[in-house]
C-alpha positions in Angstrom: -25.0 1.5 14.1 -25.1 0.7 10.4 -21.9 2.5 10.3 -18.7 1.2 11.3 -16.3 3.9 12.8 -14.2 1.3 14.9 -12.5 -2.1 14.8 -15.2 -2.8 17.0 -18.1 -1.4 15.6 -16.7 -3.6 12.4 -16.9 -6.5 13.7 -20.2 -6.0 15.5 -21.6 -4.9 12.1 -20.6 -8.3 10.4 -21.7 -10.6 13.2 -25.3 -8.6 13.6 -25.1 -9.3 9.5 -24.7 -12.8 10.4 -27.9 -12.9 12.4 -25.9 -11.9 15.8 -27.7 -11.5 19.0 -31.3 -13.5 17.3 -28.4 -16.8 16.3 -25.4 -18.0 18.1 -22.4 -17.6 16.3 -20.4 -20.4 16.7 -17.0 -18.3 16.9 -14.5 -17.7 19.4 -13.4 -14.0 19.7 -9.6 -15.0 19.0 -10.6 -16.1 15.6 -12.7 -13.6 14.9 -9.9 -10.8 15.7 -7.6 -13.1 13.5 -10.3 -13.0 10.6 -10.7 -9.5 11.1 -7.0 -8.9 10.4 -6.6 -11.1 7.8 -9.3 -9.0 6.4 -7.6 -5.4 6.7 -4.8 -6.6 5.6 -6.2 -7.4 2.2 -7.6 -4.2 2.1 -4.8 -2.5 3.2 -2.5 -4.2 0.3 -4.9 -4.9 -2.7 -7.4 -2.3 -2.3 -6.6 1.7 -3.9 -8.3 3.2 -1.2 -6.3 1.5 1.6 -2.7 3.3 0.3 -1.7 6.6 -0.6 1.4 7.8 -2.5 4.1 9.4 -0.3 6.9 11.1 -0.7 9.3 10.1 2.2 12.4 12.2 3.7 15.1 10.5 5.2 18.0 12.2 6.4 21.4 9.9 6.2 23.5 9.0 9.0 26.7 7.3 9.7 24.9 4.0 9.8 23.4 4.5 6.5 26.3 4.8 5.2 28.1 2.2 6.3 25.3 -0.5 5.9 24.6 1.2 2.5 20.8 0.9 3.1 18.4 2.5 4.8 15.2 1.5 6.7 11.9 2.5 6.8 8.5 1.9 8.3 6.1 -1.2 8.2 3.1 1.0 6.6 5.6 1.3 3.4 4.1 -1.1 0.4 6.4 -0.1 -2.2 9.5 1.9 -2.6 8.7 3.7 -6.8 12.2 5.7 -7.4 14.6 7.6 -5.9 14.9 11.6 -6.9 18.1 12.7 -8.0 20.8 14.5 -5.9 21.9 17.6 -6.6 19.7 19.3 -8.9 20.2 22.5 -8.5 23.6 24.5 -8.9 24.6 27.9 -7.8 28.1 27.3 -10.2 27.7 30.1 -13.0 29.8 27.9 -15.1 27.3 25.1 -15.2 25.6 24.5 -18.2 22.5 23.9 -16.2 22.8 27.6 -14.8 23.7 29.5 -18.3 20.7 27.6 -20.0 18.1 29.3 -17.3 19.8 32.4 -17.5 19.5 32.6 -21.1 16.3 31.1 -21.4 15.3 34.2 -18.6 16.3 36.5 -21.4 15.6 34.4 -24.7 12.2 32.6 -23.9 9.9 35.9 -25.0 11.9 35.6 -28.6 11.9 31.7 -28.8 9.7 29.7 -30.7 7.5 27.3 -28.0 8.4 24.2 -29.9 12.3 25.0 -30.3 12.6 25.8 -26.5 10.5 22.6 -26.0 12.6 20.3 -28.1 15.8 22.1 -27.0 14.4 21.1 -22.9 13.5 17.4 -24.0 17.6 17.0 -25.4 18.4 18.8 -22.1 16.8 16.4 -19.9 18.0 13.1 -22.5 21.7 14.5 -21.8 21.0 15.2 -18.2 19.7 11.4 -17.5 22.9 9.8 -19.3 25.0 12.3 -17.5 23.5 11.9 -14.2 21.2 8.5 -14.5 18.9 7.7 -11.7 20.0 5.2 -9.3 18.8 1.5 -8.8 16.9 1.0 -5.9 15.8 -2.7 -4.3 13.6 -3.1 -1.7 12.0 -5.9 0.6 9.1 -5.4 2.4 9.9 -8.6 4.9 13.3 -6.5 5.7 11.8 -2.7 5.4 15.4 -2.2 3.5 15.9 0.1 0.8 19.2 -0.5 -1.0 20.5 2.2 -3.2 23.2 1.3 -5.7 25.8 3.4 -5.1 29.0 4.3 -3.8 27.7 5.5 -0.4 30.9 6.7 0.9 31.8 9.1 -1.7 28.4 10.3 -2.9 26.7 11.1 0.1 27.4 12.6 3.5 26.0 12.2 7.0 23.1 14.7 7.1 21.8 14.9 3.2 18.6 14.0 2.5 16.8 11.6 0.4 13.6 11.6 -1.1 11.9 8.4 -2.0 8.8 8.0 -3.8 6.4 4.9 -1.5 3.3 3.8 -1.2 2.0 3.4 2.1 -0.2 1.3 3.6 -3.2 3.5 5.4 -3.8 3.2 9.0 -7.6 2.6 9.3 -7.3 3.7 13.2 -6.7 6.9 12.1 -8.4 6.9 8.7 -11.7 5.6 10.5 -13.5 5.7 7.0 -11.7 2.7 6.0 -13.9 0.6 8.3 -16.9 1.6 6.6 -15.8 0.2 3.3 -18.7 -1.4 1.7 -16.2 -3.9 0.4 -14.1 -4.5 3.8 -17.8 -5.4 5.7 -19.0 -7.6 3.0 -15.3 -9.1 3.1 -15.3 -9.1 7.0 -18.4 -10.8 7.0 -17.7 -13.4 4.3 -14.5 -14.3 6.3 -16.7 -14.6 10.0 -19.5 -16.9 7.7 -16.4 -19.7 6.6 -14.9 -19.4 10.2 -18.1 -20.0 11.7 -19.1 -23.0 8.5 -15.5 -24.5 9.6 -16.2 -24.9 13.4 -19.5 -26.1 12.5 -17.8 -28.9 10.3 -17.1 -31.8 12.5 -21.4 -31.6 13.7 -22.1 -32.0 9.7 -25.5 -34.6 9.7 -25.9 -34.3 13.4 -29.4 -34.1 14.2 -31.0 -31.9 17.4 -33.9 -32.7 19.0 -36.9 -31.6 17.1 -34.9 -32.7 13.8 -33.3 -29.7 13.1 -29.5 -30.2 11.5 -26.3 -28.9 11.5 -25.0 -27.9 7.9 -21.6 -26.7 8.5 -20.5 -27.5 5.2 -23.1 -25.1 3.8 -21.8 -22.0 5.7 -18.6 -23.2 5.1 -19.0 -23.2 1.2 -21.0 -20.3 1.0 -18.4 -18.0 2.7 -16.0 -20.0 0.8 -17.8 -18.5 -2.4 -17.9 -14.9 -1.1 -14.3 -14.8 0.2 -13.4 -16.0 -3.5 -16.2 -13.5 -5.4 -15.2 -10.6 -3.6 -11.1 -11.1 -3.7 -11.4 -11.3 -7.4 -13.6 -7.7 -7.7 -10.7 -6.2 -5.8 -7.9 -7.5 -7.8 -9.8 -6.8 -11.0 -11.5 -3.4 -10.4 -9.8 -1.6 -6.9 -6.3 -2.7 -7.4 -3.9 -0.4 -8.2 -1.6 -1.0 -11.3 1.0 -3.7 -10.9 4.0 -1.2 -12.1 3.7 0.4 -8.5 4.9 -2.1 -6.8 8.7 -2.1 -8.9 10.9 -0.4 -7.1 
């Protein structure tokens, strides 16, 4: 039971951490499922092992084209680059082509550094030549806008190959739930739900002089929330530059 495999067993886990059945947890099961998504969510954006690089396909159509973007899914964080179009070439006239065919021949005779150097001016001339395109994306909008004449440099059917990040889905990556991380989070985020309901009974006494300290709970997950969203961003986050796109 100490390991979560489920939503549910997740949030069982942090309210059994919270002294759950032995206390009564002051908090209603609609704001515990809120806190609980509030709390994969952070995971899911912040957190390296809640993404994983993709490389997405999207074949073009007519409306593509003639919104000149295209769309993609809610699990995308983060559109990187865009690969270039037509990188091969079956023209025997290209330079491209003769420089493979004579390197075929040449390579064995060929100094390692000049065929290296002569491959790095290769690829300089290729990106002024060819330069990759500028890409914006929005996550509110799920948009990727390509900066380009879409009418004249693709057509309906071509591909393109975007480099994302996207966000995991823990309901099928059921490891995610048993983050050490996401239950200490899960449960710091059920503690200053449960402190904030309590608030408004602060210095109310029960009989036998026991008293309420909402404020207390409420503090304390305060604390943990803010502890444990700063070891994230400083230690599990991946670098900003991913995000550019």
């Amino acid at each position: 039971m100490g390991r979560p495999q489920s939503r549910e067993d997740l949030k069982q886990y942090a309210l059994r951490k919270l002294g759950s059945p032995v206390v009564d947890i002051n908090v209603d099961d609609s704001q515990i499922e809120d806190r609980l998504d509030e709390a994969i969510q952070f995971f899911g954006e912040y957190h390296f092992d809640g993404i994983e690089r993709v490389y997405l396909k999207h074949e073009i159509t007519q409306e593509d084209i003639d919104n000149e973007y295209f769309s993609v899914s809610d699990s995308v964080a983060s559109v990187v680059r865009l690969f270039h179009f037509n990188q091969g070439t079956i023209n025997m006239f290209d330079v491209r082509y003769q420089s493979a065919l004579n390197d075929f021949y040449s390579f064995s005779s060929q100094s390692f550094i000049e065929f290296d150097i002569y491959k790095r001016h290769m690829t300089m001339v290729a990106k002024m030549l060819q330069p990759e395109r500028s890409i914006r994306f929005n996550r509110t909008m799920n948009r990727v806008y390509i900066d380009m004449r879409w009418d004249q440099e693709v057509d309906v059917g071509n591909f393109l190959v975007a480099e994302t990040w996207n966000v995991l889905d823990p309901n099928t990556y059921t490891e995610i739930y048993d983050n050490i991380l996401l239950k200490k989070y899960v449960t710091a985020q059920f503690k200053q739900q449960w402190g904030m309901n309590l608030l408004k009974f602060t210095g109310v006494q029960l009989p036998g002089g026991v008293e309420f300290n909402g404020r207390q709970l409420y503090d304390d997950g305060t604390e943990e929330i803010n502890k444990l969203e700063e070891e994230v961003l400083d230690k599990y986050e991946e670098p900003p530059a991913f995000t550019v796109g």
